[in-house]
MMTF fields as JSON, N, C-alpha, C and O atoms, coordinates in Angstrom:
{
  "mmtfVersion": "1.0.0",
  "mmtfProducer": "UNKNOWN",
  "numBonds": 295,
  "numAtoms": 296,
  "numGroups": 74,
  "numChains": 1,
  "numModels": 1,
  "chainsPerModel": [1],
  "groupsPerChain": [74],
  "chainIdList": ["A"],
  "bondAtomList": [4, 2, 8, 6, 12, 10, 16, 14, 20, 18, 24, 22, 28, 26, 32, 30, 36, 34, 40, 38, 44, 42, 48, 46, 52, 50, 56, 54, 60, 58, 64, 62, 68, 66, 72, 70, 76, 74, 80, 78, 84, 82, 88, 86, 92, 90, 96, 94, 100, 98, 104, 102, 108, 106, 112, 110, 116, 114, 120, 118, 124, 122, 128, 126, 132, 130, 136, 134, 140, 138, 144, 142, 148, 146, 152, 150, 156, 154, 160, 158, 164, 162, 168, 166, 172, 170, 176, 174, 180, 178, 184, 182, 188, 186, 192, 190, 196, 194, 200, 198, 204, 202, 208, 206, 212, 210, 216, 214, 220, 218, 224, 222, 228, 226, 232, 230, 236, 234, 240, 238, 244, 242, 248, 246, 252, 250, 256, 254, 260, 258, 264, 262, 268, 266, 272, 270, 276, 274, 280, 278, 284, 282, 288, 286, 292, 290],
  "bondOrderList": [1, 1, 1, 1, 1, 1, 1, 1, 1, 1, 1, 1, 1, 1, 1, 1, 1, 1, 1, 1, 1, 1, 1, 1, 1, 1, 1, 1, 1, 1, 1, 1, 1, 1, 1, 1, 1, 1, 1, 1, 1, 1, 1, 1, 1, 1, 1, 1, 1, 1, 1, 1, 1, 1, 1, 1, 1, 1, 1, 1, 1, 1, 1, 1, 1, 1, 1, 1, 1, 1, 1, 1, 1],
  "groupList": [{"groupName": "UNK", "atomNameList": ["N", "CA", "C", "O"], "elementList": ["N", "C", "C", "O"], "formalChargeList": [0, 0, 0, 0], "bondAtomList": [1, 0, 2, 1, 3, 2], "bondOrderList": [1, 1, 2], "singleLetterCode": "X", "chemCompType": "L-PEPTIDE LINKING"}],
  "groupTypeList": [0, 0, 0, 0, 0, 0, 0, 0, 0, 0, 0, 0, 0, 0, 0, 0, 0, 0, 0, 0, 0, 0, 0, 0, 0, 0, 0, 0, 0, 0, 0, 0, 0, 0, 0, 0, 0, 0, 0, 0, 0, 0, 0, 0, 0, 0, 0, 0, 0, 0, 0, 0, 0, 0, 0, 0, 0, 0, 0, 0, 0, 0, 0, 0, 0, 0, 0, 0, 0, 0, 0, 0, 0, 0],
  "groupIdList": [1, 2, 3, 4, 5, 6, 7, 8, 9, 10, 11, 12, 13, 14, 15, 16, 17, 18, 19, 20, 21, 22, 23, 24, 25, 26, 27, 28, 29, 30, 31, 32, 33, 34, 35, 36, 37, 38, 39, 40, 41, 42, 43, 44, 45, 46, 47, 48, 49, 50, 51, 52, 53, 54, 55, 56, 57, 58, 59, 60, 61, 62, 63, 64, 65, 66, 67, 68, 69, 70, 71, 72, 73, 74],
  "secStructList": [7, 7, 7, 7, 1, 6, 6, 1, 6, 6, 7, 7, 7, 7, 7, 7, 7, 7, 7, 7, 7, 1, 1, 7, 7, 7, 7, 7, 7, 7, 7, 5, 7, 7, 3, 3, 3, 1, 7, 6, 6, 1, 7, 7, 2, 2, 2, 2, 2, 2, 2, 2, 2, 6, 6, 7, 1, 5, 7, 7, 3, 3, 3, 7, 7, 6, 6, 6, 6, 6, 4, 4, 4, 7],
  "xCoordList": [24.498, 25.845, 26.689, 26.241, 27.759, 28.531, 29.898, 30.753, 29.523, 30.676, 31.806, 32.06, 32.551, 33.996, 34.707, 34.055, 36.057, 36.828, 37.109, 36.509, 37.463, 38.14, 36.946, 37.085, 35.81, 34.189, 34.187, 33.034, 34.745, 34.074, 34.073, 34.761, 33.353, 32.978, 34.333, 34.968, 34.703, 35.646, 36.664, 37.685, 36.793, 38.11, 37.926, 37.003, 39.634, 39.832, 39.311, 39.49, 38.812, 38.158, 39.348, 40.478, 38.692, 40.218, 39.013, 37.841, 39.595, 39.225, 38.892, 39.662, 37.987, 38.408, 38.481, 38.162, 39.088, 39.717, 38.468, 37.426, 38.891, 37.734, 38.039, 39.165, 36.624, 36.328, 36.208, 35.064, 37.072, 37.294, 36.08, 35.809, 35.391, 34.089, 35.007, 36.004, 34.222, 34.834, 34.24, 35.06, 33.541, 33.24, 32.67, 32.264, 32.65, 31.934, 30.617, 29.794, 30.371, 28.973, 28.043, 28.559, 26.88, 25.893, 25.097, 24.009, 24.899, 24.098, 22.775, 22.564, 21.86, 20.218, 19.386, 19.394, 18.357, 17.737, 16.298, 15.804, 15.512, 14.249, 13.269, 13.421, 12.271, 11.534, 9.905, 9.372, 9.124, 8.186, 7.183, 7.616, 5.82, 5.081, 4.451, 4.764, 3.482, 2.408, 1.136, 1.19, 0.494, -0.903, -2.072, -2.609, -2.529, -3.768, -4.741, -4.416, -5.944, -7.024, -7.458, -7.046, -8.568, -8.969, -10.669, -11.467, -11.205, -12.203, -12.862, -12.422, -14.375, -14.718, -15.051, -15.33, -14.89, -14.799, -13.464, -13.257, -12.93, -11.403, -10.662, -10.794, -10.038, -9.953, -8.415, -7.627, -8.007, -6.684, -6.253, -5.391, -6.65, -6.267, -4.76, -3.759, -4.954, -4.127, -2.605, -1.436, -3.123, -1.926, -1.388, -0.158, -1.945, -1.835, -0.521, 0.458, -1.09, -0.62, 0.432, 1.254, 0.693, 2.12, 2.766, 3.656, 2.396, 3.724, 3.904, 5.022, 2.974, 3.094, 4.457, 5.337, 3.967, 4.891, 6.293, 7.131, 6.508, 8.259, 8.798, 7.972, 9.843, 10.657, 10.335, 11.283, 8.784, 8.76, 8.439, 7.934, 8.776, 9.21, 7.391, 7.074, 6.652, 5.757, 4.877, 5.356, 3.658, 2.954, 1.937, 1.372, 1.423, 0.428, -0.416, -0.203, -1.692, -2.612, -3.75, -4.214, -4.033, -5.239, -6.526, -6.26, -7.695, -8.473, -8.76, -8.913, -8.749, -8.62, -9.892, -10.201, -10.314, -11.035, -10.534, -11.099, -9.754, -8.95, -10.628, -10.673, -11.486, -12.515, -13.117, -13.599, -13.185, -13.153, -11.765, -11.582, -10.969, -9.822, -9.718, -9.104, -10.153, -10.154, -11.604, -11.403, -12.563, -13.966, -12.987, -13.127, -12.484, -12.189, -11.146, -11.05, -10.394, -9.585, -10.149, -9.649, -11.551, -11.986, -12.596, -12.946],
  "yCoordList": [-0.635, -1.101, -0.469, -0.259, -0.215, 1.004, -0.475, -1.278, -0.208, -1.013, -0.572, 0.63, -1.399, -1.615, -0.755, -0.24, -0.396, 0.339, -0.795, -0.408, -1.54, -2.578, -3.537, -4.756, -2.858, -3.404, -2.353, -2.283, -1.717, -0.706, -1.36, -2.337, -0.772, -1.374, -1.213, -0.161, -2.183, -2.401, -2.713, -3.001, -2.771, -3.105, -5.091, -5.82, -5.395, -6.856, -7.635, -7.055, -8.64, -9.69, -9.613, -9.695, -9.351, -9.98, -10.267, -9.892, -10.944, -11.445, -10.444, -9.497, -10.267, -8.875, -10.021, -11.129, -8.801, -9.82, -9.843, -9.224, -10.927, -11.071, -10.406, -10.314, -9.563, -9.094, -9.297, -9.163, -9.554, -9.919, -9.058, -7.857, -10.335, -9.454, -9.089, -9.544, -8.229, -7.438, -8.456, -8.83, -8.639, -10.182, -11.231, -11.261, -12.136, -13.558, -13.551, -12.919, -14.146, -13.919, -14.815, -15.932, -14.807, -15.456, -16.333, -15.76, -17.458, -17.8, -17.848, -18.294, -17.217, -17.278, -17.797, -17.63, -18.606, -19.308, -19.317, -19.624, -19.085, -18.512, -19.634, -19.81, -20.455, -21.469, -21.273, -21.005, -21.425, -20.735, -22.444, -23.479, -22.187, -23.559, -23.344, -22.204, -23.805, -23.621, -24.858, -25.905, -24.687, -25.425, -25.092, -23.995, -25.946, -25.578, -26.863, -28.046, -26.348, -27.248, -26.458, -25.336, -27.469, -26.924, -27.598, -27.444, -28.279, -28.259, -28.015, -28.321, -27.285, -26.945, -28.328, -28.193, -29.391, -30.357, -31.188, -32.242, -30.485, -31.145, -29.996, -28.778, -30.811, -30.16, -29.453, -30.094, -28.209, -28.087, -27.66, -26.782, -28.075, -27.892, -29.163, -28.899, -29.95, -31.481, -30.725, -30.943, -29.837, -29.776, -28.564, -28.545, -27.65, -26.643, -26.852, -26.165, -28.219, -28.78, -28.784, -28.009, -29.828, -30.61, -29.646, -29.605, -28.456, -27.572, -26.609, -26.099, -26.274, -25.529, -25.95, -25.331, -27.54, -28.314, -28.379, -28.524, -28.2, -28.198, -26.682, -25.809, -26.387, -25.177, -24.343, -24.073, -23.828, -22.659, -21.338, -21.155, -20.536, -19.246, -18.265, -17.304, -18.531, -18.129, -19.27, -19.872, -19.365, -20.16, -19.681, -18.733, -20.194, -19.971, -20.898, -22.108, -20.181, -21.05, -20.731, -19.597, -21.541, -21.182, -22.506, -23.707, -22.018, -22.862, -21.991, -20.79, -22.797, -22.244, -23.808, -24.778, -23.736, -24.479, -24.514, -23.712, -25.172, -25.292, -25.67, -25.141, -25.895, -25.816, -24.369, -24.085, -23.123, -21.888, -21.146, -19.947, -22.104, -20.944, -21.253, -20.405, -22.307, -23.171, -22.13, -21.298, -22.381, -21.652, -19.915, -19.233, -19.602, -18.235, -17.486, -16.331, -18.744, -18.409, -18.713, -18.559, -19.276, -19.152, -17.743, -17.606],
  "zCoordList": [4.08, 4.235, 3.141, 2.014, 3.465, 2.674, 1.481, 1.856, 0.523, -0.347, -0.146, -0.071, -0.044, 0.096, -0.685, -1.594, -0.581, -1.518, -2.494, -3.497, -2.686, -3.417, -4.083, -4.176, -4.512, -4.858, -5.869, -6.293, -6.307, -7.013, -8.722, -9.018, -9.541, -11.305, -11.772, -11.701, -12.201, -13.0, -12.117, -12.741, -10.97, -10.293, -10.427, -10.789, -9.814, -10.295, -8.982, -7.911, -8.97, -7.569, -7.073, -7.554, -5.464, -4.479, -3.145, -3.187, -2.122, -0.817, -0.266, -0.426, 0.362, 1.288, 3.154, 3.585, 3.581, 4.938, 5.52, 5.303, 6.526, 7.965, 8.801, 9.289, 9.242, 10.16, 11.788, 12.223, 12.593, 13.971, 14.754, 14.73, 15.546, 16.253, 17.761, 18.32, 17.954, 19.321, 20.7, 21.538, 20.759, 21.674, 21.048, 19.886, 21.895, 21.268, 20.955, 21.616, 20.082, 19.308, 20.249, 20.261, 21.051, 21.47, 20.986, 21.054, 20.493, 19.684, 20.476, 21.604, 19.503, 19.721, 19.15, 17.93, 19.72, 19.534, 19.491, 20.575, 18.614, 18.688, 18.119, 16.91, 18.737, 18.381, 18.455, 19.532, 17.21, 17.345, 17.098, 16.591, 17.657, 17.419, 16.579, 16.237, 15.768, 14.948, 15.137, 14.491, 15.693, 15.562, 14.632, 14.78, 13.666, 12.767, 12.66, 12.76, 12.445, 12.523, 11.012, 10.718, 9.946, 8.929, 9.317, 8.392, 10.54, 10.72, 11.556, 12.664, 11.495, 12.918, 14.29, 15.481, 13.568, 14.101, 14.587, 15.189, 14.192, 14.631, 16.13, 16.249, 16.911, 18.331, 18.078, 17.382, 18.608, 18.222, 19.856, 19.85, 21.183, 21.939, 22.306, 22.972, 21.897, 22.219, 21.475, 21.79, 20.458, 19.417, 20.212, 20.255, 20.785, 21.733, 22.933, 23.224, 23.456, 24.957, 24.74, 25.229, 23.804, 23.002, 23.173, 24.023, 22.244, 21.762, 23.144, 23.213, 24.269, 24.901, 26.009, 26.607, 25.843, 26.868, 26.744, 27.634, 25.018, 24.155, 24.157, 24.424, 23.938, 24.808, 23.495, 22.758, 23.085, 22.21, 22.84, 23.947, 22.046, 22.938, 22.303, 23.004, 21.361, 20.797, 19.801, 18.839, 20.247, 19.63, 19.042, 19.588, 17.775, 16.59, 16.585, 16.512, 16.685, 16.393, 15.119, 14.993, 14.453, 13.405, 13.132, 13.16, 12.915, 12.687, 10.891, 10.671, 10.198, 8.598, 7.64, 8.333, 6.393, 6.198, 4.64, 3.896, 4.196, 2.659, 2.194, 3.304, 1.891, 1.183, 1.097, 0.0, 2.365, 2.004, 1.505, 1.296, 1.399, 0.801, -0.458, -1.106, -1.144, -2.46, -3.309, -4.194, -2.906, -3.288, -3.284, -4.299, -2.649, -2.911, -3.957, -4.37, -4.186, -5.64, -7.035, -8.149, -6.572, -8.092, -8.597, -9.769]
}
């Protein structure tokens, strides 16, 4: 992005104007799920359903075990 004329070192603060968009801006909306399990005993399909069923556009899933991620920072 190219600095302004009126940005340059040593010049005095001023406003610089607003920029008028050439059409209306769209708003977008991007919703992502996240499901995690930390045991091999714990089910992460239920957590799956839920989010599959709510209006996310990309869903994450992880099975992770904070007792192997704990043992690995020592």
């Amino acid at each position: 992005m190219a600095t302004p004329a009126v940005r340059q070192s040593g010049s005095a603060w001023t406003v610089l104007p607003v920029q008028k968009l050439a059409a209306h801006a769209v708003p977008m909306e991007i919703r992502l799920g996240y499901a995690r399990v930390s045991t091999r005993t714990q089910e992460i399909q239920s957590q799956g359903d839920a989010l599959e069923a709510s209006p996310v556009h990309r869903l994450f899933q992880e099975q992770i075990s904070t007792r192997a991620c704990a043992s690995a920072r020592r």
